[in-house]
C-alpha positions as CSV (number, residue, x, y, z in Angstrom):
1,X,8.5,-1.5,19.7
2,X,7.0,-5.4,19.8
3,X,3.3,-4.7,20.9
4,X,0.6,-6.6,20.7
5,X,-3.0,-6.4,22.3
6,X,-4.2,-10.2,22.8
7,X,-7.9,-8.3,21.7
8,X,-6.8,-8.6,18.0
9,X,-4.6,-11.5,17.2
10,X,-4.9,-11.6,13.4
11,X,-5.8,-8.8,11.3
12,X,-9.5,-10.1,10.8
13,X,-9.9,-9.4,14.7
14,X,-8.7,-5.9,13.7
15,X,-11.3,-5.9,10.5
16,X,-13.9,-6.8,13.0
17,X,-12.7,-4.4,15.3
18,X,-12.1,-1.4,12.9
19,X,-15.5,-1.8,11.3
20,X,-17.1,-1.4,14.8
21,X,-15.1,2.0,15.6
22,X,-15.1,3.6,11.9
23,X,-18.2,5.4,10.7
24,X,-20.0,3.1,7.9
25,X,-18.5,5.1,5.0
26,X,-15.1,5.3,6.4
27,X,-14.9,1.7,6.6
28,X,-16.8,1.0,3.1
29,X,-13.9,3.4,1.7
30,X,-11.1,1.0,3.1
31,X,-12.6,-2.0,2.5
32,X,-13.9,-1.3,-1.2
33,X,-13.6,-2.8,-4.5
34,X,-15.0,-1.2,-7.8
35,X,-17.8,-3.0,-9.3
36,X,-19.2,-6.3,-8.0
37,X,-16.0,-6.7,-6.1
38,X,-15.1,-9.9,-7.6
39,X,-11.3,-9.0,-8.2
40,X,-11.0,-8.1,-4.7
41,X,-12.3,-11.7,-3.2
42,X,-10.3,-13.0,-6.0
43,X,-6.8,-11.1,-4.8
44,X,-6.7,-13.1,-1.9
45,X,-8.5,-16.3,-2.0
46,X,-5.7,-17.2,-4.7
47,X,-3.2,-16.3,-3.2
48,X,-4.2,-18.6,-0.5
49,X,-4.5,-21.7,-2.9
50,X,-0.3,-21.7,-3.2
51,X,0.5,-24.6,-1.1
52,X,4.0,-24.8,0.3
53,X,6.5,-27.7,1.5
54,X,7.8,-28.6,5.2
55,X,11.1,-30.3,5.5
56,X,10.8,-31.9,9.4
57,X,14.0,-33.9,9.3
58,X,16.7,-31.9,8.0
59,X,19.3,-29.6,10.1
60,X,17.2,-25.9,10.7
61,X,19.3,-23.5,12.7
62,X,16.6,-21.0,12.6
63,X,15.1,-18.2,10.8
64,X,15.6,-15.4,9.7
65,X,13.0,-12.2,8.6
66,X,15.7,-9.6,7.4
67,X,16.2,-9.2,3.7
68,X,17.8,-6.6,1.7
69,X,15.7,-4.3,-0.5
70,X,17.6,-1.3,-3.2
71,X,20.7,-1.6,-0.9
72,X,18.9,-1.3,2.6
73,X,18.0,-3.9,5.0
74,X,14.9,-4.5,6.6
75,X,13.6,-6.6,9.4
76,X,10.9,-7.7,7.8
77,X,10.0,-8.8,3.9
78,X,6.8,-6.7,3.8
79,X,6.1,-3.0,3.7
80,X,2.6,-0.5,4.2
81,X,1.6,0.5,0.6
82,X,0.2,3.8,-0.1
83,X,-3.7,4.4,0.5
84,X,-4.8,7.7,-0.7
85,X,-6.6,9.7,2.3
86,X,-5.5,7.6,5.2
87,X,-6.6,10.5,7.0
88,X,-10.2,10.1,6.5
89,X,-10.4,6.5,7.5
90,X,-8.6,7.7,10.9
91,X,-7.1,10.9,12.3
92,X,-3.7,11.2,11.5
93,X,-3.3,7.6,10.5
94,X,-0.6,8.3,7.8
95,X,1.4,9.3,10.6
96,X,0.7,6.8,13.1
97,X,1.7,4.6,10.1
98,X,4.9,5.7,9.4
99,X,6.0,6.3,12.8
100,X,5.3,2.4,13.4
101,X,7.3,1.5,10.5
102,X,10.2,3.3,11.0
103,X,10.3,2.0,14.6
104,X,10.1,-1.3,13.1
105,X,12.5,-0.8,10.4
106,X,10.4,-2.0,7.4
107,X,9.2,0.7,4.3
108,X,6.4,3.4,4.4
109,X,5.2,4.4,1.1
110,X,3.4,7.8,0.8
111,X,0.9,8.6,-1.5
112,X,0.5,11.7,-3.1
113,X,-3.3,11.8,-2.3
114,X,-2.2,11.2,1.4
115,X,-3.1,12.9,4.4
116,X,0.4,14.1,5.4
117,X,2.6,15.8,3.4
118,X,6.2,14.5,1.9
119,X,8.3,16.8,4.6
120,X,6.2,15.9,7.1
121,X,6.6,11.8,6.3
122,X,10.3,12.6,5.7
123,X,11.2,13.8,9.1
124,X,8.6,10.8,10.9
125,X,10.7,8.1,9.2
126,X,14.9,10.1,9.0
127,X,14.4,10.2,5.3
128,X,13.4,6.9,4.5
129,X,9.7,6.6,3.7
130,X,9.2,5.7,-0.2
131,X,7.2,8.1,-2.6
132,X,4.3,7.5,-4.6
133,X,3.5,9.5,-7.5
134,X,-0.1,10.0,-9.1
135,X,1.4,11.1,-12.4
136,X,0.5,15.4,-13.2
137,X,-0.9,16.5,-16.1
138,X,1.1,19.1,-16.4
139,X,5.5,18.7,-15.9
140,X,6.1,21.4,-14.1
141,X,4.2,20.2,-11.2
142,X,5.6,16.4,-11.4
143,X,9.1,18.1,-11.3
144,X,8.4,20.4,-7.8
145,X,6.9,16.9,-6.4
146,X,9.6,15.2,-7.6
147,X,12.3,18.1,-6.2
148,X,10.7,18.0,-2.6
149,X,10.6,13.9,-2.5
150,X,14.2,14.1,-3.2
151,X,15.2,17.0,-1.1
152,X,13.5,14.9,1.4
153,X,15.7,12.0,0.9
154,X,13.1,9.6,0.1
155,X,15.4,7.0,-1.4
156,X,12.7,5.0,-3.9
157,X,9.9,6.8,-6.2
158,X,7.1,4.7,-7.3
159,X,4.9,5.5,-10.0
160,X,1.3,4.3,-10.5
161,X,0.6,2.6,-13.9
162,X,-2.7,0.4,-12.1
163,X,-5.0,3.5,-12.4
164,X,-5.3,5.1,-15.8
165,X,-9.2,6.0,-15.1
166,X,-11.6,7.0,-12.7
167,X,-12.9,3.7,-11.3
168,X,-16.5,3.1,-10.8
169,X,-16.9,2.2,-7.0
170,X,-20.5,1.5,-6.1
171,X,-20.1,1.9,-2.4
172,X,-18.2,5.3,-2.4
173,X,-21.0,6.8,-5.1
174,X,-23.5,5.4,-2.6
175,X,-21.8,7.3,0.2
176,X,-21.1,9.9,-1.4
177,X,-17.6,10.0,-1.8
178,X,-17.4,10.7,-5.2
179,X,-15.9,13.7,-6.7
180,X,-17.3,16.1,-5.7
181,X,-18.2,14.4,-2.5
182,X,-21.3,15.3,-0.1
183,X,-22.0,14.8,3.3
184,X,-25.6,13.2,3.4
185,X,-28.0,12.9,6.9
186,X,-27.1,9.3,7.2
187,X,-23.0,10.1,7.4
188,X,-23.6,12.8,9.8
189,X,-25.4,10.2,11.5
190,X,-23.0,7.8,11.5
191,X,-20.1,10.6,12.8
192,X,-22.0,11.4,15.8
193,X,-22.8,7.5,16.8
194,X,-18.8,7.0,16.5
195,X,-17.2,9.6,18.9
196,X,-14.0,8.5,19.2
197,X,-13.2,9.2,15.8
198,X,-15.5,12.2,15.5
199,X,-13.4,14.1,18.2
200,X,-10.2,12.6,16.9
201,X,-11.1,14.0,13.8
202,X,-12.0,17.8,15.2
203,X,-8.8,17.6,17.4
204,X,-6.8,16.3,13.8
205,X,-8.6,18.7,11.4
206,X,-10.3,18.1,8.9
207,X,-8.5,15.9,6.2
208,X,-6.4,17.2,3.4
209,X,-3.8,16.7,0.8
210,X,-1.2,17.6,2.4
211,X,1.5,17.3,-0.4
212,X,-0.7,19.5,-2.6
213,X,-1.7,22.4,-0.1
214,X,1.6,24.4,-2.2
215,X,-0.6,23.7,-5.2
216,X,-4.1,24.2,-4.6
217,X,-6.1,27.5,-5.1
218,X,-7.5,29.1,-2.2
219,X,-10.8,29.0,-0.6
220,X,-12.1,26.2,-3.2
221,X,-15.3,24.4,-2.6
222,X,-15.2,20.5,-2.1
223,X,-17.0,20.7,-5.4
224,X,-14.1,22.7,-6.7
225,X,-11.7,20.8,-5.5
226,X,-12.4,17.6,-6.7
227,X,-12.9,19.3,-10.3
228,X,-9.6,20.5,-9.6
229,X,-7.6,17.3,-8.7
230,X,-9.2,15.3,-11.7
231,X,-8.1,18.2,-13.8
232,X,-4.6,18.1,-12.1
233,X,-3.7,14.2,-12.6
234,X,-3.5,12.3,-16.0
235,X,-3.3,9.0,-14.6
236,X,-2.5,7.0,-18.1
237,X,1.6,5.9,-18.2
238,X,3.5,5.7,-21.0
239,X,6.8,5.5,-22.1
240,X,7.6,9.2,-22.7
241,X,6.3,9.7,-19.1
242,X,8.2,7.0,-17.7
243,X,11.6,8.2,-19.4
244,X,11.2,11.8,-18.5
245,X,10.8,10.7,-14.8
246,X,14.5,8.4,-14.9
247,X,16.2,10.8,-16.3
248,X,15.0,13.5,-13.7
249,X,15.0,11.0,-10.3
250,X,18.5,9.7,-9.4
251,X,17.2,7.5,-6.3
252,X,15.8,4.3,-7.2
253,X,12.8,4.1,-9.5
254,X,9.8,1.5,-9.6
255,X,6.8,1.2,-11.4
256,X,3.8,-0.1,-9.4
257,X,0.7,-1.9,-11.1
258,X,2.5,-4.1,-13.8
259,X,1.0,-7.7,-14.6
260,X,2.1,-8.8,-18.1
261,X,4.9,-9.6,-19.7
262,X,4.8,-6.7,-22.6
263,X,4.6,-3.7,-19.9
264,X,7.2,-5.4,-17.8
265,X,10.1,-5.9,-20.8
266,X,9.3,-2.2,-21.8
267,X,9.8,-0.8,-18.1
268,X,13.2,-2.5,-17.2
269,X,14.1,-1.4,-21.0
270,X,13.5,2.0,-19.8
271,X,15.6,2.1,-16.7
272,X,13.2,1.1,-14.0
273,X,14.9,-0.4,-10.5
274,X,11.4,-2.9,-9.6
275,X,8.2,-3.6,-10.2
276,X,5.3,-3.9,-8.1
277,X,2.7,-6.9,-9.3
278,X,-0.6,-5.1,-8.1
279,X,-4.4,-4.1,-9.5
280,X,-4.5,-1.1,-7.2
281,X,-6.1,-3.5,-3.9
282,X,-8.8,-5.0,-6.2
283,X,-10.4,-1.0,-7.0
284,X,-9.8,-1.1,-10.5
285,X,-10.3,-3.3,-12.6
286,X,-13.3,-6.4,-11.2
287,X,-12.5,-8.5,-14.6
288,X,-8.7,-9.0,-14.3
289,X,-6.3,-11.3,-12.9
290,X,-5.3,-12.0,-9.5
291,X,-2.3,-10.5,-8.2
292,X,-0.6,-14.1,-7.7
293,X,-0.9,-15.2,-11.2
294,X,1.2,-13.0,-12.9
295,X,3.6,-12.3,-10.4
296,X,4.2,-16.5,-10.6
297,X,4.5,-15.6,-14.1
298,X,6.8,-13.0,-14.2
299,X,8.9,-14.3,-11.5
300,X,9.9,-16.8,-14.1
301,X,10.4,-14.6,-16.9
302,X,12.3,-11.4,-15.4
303,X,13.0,-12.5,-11.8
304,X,16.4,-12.3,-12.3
305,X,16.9,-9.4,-14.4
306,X,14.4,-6.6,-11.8
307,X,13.4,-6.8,-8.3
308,X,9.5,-8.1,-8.3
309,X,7.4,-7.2,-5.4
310,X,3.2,-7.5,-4.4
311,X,0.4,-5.9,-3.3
312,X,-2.8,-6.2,-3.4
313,X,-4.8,-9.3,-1.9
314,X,-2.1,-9.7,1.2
315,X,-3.7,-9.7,4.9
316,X,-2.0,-12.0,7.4
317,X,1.5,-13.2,7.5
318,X,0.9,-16.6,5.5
319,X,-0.2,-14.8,2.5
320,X,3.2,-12.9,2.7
321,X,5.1,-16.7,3.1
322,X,2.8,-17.8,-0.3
323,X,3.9,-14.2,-2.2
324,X,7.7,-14.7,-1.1
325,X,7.4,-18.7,-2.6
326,X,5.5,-17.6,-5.8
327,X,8.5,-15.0,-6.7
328,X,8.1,-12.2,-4.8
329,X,11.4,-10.3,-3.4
330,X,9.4,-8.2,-1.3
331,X,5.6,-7.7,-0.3
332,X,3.7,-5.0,0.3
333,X,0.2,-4.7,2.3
334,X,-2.3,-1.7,3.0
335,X,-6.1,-2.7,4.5
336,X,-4.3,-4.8,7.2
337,X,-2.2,-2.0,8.7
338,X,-5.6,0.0,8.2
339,X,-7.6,-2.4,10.3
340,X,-5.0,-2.3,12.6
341,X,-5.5,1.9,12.9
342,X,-9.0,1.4,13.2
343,X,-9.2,-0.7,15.4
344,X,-6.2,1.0,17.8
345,X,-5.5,4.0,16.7
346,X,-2.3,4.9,17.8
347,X,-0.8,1.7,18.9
348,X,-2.3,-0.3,15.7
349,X,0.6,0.1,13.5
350,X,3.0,-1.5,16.1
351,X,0.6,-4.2,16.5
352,X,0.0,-5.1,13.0
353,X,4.0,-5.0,12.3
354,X,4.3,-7.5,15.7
355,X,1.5,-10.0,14.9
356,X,2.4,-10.1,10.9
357,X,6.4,-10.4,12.0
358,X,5.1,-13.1,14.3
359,X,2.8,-15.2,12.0
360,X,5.4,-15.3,8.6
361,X,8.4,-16.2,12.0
362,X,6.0,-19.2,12.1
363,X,5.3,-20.6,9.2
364,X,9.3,-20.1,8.4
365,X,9.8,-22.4,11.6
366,X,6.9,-24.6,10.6
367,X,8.4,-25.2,6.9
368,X,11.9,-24.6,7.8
369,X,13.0,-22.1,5.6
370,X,15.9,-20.1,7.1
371,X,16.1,-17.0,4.8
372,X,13.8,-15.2,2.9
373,X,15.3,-15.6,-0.3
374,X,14.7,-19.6,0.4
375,X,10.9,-19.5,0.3
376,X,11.0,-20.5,-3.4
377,X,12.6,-23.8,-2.7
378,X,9.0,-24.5,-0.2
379,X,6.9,-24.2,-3.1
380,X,4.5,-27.0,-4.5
381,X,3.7,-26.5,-8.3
């Protein structure tokens, strides 16, 4: 489904637009960083200092956006990553998400903090929406989540090593969406000054973790709750962890959040299928790299022995070309298909895939690179 709604023609029109239709501390919960938010500027502003190479007079038959990821194609090199509580930024926008990118053939990964559960994503996308794991404390319940991904047929697990700790988020503590959260005058206030997603919300119901309903004792208190998920999740990897999970998933296994050289060597010793360069969208960590850097870096080193893919810092199309020249096999973004919910609602995941498809066609055409895998070749060092 190509749509695109000449409102919003790049996904800071949707920003702009999604800010406007979001209550304040909806929007402050997508667009946050931890700290002073330096990492966050930092993700993409350095990604957009790669610099690539146009050849103008040689033969270019034309381009081409499909590329083959873990035995599937896709029609595009980029993916939606997993947000945690897409539900609370907009009613039902897990769903609206992975509707849109099954239509448009390119992954959905679910979190296991998200707003829809694994059966539910499962049957949206025909069995082929990825799975993220937020690692249990305890094994039995990694094993059930594990059991139901694969009984759903999600072909690709991904496990979070980005997000050992509780990060300190300024703007969520402000809003009150800490654990435990509150709901202060001013939020109430800005619900009933945004009634589109007010009554989206009352129509949606209020949002949960659906993937953990099973799991969680009844009639708890938000306060209880969020006592009850930190006491739930040990978010530290380690090896042990790591090889329990490959020798219990058969589908293809990646390990999201690497960005040096010693944690990558010991995951592809352990059986790992990928690796996802990323620093959790810039909420983690305000004093460390860029995503670029090390992926550049570890495209050199293990590029050819593990499939290397990105997130964090992505937005428009370009920055997918620049990720794709740097060493990237595949990308993967999540505020821009937010912004493009906000801003939308329904129809925003179509138009997000459309105008992203469209801008990276572009800049292939512009450089002349004919396949995806080519993009290396384009890039000034």
């Amino acid at each position: 489904m190509e749509f695109i709604d000449s409102r919003y023609p790049s996904i800071e029109h949707l920003r702009e637009g999604s800010r406007k239709r979001l209550p304040g501390f909806a929007f402050d919960y997508l667009e946050g960083g931890c700290n002073s938010e330096i990492n966050l500027r930092r993700n993409t502003a350095e990604i957009r200092d790669v610099q690539l190479k146009p050849w103008y007079l040689r033969d270019y038959p034309g381009s081409d956006l499909k590329t083959t990821l873990f035995g599937k194609t896709y029609d595009a090199p980029f993916g939606i990553a997993p947000i945690g509580l897409q539900g609370l930024m907009w009613p039902r926008a897990t769903e609206i998400l992975a509707k849109a990118a099954h239509t448009h053939n390119v992954p959905f990964i679910l979190s296991t903090v998200g707003t829809a559960s694994i059966e539910t994503v499962a049957k949206l996308t025909e069995g082929n929406a990825w799975f993220q794991l937020y690692h249990p404390a305890e094994d039995d319940l990694r094993d059930k989540l594990l059991d139901r991904a694969a009984d759903a047929g999600m072909p690709v697990l991904v496990i979070l090593a980005d997000t050992p700790t509780f990060a300190y988020r300024p703007k969520e503590i402000k809003n009150g969406l800490s654990i435990p959260p509150k709901m202060s005058l001013k939020n109430v206030l800005q619900m009933m000054t945004h009634p589109t997603w007010s009554f989206g919300q009352l129509a949606a119901g209020a949002p949960e973790f659906k993937t953990m309903t099973p799991y969680l004792p009844k009639g708890l208190s938000m306060k209880h709750l969020g006592l009850f998920m930190n006491k739930t999740f040990s978010g530290r990897l380690n090896p042990d962890k790591i090889a329990a999970i490959r020798d219990r998933w058969k589908g293809k296994l990646v390990v999201k959040g690497i960005v040096n050289p010693e944690d990558a060597e010991k995951a592809i010793s352990l059986g790992v299928d990928g690796l996802i360069v990323s620093n959790h969208g810039g909420r983690q960590l305000d004093a460390g790299q860029s995503t670029i850097k090390p992926l550049t870096a570890l495209a050199q080193e293990f590029g050819e022995r593990t499939t290397l893919m990105i997130d964090s810092g992505l937005r428009e199309g370009p920055d997918v070309a620049n990720a794709l020249a740097s060493g990237a096999k595949f990308t993967f973004m999540g505020r821009s298909f937010m912004y493009g919910v906000g801003a939308l609602g329904s129809k925003g995941g179509y138009h997000t895939v459309t105008i992203l498809k469209r801008q990276l066609q572009q800049v292939m055409e512009q450089v002349g690179c004919k396949k995806i895998e080519d993009f290396p070749q384009h890039l000034i060092k």
